[in-house]
N, C-alpha and C positions, 0 to 999 in steps of 0.2 A: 064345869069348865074343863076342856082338857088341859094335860099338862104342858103343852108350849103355851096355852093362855096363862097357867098361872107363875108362869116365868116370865112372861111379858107384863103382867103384871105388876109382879114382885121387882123388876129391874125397872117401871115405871116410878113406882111409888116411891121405892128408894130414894130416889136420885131426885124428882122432883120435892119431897119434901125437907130435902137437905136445906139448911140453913145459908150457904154457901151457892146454891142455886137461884134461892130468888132473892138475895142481895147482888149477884151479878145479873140477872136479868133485868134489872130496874137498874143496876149501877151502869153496864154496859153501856145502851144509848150515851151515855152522858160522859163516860170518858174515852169514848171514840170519839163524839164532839171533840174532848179538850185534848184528845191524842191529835185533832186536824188543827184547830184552832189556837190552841195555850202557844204551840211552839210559835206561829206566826205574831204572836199577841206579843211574847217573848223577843222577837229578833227586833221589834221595832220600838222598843225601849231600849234607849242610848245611855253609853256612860257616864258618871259625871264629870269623869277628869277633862282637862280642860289640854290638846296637846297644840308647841307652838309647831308652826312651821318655818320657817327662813327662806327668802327667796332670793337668787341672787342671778339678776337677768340683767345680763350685760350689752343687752338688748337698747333696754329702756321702753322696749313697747307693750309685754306683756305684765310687768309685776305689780302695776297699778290692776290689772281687772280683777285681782283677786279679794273676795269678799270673806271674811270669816265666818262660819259654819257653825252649827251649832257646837260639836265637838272641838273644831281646828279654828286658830287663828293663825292666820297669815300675816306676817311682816315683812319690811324692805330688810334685805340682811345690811349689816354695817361692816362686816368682816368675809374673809375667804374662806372657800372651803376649808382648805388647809388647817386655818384658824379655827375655825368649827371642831373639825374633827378631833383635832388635837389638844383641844382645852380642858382642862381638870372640871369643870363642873359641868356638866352638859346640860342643861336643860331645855333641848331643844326634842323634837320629835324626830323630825326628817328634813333636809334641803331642800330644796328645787332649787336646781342651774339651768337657765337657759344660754347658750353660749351668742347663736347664732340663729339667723331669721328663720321660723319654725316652717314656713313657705316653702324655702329654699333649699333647707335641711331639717326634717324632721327627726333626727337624730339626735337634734340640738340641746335636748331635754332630757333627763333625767331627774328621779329620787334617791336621793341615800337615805338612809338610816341604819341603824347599830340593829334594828328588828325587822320581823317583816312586816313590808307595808300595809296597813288592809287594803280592801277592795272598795272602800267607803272612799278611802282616800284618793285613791288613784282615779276613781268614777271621776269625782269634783274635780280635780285638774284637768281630767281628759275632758270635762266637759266645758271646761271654760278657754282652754285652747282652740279646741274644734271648732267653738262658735266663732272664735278670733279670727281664725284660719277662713272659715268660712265667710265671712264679712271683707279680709286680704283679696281673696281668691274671687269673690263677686267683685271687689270694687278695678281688681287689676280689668276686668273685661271694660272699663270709663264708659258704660252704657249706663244714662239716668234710670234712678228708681226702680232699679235692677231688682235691689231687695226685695222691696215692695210690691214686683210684679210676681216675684217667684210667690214669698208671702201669700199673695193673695191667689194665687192658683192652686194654691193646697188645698185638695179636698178630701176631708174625710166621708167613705161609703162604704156602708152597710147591707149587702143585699139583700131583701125578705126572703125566708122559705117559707114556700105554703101547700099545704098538702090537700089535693085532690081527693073529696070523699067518692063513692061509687053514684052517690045521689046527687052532684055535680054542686055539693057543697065545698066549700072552701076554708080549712081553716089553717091559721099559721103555726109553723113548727120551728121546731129548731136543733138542730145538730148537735150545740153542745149540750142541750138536757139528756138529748140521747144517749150521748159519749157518758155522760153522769151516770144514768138508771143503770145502763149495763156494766160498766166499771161497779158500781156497787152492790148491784147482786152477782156480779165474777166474783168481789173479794169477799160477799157474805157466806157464798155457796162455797167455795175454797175455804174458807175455816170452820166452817162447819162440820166440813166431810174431814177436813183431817183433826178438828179438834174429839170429834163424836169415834173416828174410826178409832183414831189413839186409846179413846177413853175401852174400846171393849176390846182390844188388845191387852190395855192395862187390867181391864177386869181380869180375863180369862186366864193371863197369868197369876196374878193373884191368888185365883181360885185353884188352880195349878202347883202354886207354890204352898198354901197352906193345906193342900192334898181335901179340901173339900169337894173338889171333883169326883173324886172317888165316892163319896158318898152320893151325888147327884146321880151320875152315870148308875147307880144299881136302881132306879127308879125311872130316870128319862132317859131316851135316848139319844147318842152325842149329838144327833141332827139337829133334832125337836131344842137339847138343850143349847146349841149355837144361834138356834134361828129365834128362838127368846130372847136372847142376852141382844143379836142384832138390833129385832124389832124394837123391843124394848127401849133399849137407848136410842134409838132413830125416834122414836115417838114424844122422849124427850126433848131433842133437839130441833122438831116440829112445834113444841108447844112455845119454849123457848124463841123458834123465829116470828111466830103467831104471836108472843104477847110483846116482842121488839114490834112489828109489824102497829100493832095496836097503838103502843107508845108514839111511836115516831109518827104517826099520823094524827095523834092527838098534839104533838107539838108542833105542825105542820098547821091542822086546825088553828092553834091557839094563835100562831105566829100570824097567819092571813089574816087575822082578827084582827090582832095588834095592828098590822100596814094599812088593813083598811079604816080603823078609827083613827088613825093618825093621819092620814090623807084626810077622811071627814073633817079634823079639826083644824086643818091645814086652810079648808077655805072651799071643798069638794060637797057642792051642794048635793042634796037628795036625788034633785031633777036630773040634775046631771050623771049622776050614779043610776038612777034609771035608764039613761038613757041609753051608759053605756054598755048593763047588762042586757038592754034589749039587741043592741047590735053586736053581740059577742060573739056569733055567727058570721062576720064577717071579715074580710081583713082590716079594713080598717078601725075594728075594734082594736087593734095593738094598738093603735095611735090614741086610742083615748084617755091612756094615762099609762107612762112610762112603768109604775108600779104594778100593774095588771099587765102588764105585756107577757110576764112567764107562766101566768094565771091561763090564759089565752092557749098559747104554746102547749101546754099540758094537756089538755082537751086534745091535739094530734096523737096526741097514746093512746093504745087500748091497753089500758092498766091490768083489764082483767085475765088477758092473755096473756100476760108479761106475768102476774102473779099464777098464775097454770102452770102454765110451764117452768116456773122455778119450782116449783111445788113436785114437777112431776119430775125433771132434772134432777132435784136435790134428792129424791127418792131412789132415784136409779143408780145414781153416782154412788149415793151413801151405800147400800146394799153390795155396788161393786167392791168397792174399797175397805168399808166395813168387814166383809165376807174376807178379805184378804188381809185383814190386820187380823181376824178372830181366828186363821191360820195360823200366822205368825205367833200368836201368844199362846197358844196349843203347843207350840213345838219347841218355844226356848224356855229355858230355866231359871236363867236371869233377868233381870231390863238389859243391860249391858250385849246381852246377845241378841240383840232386835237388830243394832245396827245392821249388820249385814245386810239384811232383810229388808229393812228402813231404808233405805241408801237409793235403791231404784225407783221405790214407789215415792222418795220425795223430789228427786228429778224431775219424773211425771209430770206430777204434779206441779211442780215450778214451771217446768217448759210451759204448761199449761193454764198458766196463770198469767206469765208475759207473751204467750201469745196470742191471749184473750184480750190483753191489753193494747196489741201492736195490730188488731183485727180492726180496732175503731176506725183507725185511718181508714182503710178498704175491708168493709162487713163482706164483700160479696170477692174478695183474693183467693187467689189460692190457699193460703195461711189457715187465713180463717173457715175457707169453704172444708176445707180436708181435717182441722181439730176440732171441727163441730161434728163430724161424721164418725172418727173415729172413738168408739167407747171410753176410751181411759182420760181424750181431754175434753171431749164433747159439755159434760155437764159445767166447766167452767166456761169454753169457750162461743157455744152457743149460746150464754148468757148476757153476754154481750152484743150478738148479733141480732138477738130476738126485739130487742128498741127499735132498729133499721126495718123490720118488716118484710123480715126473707119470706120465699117463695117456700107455699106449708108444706109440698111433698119433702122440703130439706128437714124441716123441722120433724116430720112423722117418721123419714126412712133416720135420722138421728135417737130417736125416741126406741123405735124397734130394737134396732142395733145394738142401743145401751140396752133392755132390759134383757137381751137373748142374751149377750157376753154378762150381764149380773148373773140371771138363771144357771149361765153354767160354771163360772165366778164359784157362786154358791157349793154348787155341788161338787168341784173340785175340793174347794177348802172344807167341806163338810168330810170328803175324805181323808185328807190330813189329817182336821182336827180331834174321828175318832181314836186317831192310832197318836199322834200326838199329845192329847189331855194322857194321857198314863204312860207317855215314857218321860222317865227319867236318868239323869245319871249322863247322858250322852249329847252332846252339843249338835244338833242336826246339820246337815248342810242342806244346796238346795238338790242336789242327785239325790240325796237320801228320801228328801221330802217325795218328789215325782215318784219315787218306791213304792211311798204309802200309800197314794194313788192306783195302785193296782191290786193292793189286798184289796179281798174279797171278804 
């Protein structure tokens, strides 16, 4: 084996058999779940305190509709504000004053309290007004069953998408699975490339700082040994996406199992389950059970080309950026001295990630048409567009672009990093770096 193999290797093996490695590879899935999920599980668990409100509607029309909530109880107040405010023991939460008719003066309302109000709270007023107002406001037009007419004209509509095969097949898709697949290989491929580039920045310093370079360098050459330490960690965080990949399709698997034995127990005979997998070629198989509807939907992807090309994206991107952090940590001396350095290439990167995200609305914009093409936001931003089914000359002249700007990526920072790994003592800038560049 030559010696970039046994440095691809050795920064393989390392790293994969760290203890630390495959506790987060298995841990991972499961607290990006509970990083999406715990907080929303979290905000809809209420407090126990119990707070009052006081209502003082001088009205007489509104302070009767209020109901008490699970948090708030609402009362008729017996006293003034004035008296409110001013009384040594407060036990109240917040007022409501209604002064004058909310129709005629919407002004007429207000909250106090001594805190600020939440947004829980003002929702439930606003909403039990508004329907008042609105019930006011229909009955002043004295047209019968006014309500009831609007009421019943309300319709809610959905409209199907369905995607044209070339064989004049038909099957249904959907937009927001789309907007999903691509939002999550954006944000898998954006931490990957800056968790993995990070990591052989931090190596190479390391190895920089405890002067074992020096011993490397008199046996490999700085190229061979950068493009090791690259490859090496990139192949990590290939095997790393490949065994998440695995996971989350086995909990995908497990889960469709679960929906469909539970529909079966639900009272979904056999027959009928045959039936509906026979017609799942068609659109009106969505209609066959609202549970299978995203099941259906799914089938409009071509998965295998969506994992391709993340595959080949995450390749080219890593190797760009990679290549350019294994410069950076070549040249400084400290962590501390990255910043500099750091500071543009996480810009980049950022612009690059919200304007992968802001491409969903329009895959085929100028936005998104122009950060898929150019190298540095391409691997995130065309990750998002590749769900939508862009036209392949965009995707191949994208593909090109990124690996010719890695190729020379590469051998740029290869020229840094030999004149880099052996100086020390001197804080580089980026004039100086361009310098190195031109040794010969």
């Amino acid at each position: 084996m030559n010696k970039t193999g046994l440095i691809i290797k050795q920064e393989y093996l390392r790293r994969v058999r760290k203890k630390s490695f495959i506790i987060m590879t298995f841990l991972m899935p499961l607290l990006m779940a509970g990083l999406v999920f715990v907080p929303l599980w979290l905000a809809t668990m209420k407090g126990k305190d119990i707070r009052r409100i006081a209502v003082i509607d001088r009205t007489g029309k509104y302070g009767s509709l209020f109901n008490d909530a699970e948090n708030y109880v609402f009362f008729q107040a017996d006293k003034s504000l004035d008296e409110y405010r001013t009384a040594e023991q407060k036990d109240l939460f917040a007022i409501l004053t209604i002064s004058d008719d909310l129709l005629d003066n919407p002004k007429a309302a207000a909250l106090y309290s001594e805190k600020q109000i939440p947004g829980e709270l003002s929702r439930i007023v606003n909403q039990v007004l508004s329907k008042q107002l609105e019930n006011d406001k229909l009955a002043s037009f004295q047209i019968p069953d006014l309500k009831q007419i609007i009421d019943d004209s309300r319709v809610q509509f959905q409209i199907q998408t369905i995607k044209w095969g070339k064989d004049g097949s038909e099957v249904s898709s959907s937009g927001t699975i789309a907007h999903i697949i691509g939002l999550f290989t954006t944000i898998i491929i954006y931490m990957f490339i800056m968790m993995y580039g990070a990591m052989v920045m931090q190596g190479v310093s390391e190895e920089k700082t405890n002067r074992i370079v020096e011993i490397m360098v008199s046996s490999v050459n700085p190229f061979s040994l950068m493009m090791g330490k690259v490859v090496g960690i990139g192949l990590v965080g290939l095997t790393q996406i490949i065994l998440w990949g695995i996971l989350i399709g086995t909990f995908l698997m497990v889960g469709s199992s679960g929906l469909i034995l539970g529909n079966l127990s639900g009272g979904v005979d056999m027959t009928t389950m045959q039936q509906g997998v026979a017609m799942s070629q068609q659109v009106n198989a969505v209609e066959f059970h609202e549970g299978f509807e995203w099941i259906a939907q799914l089938q409009s992807f071509n998965f295998g080309e969506i994992i391709f090309f993340f595959v080949v994206f995450f390749v080219g991107g890593y190797l760009l950026y990679a290549s350019l952090f294994a410069a950076i940590g070549s040249a400084i001396n400290s962590p501390e001295d990255s910043q500099q350095f750091m500071a543009p290439i996480m810009v980049i990167m950022l612009f690059a990630l919200y304007a992968g995200m802001y491409s969903a609305d329009n895959p085929d914009g100028p936005l998104a048409f122009w950060c898929s093409i150019i190298p540095f936001t391409s691997p995130i931003v065309m990750l998002m567009r590749i769900p939508y089914e862009i036209a392949l000359w965009e995707k191949l002249l994208s593909v090109v672009l990124l690996y010719v700007t890695s190729v020379s990526f590469i051998w740029l920072s290869a020229k840094i990093y030999r004149v880099g790994i052996l100086m020390y003592g001197k804080k580089p800038n980026i004039k100086e770096m361009i310098k190195w560049i031109t040794y010969k």
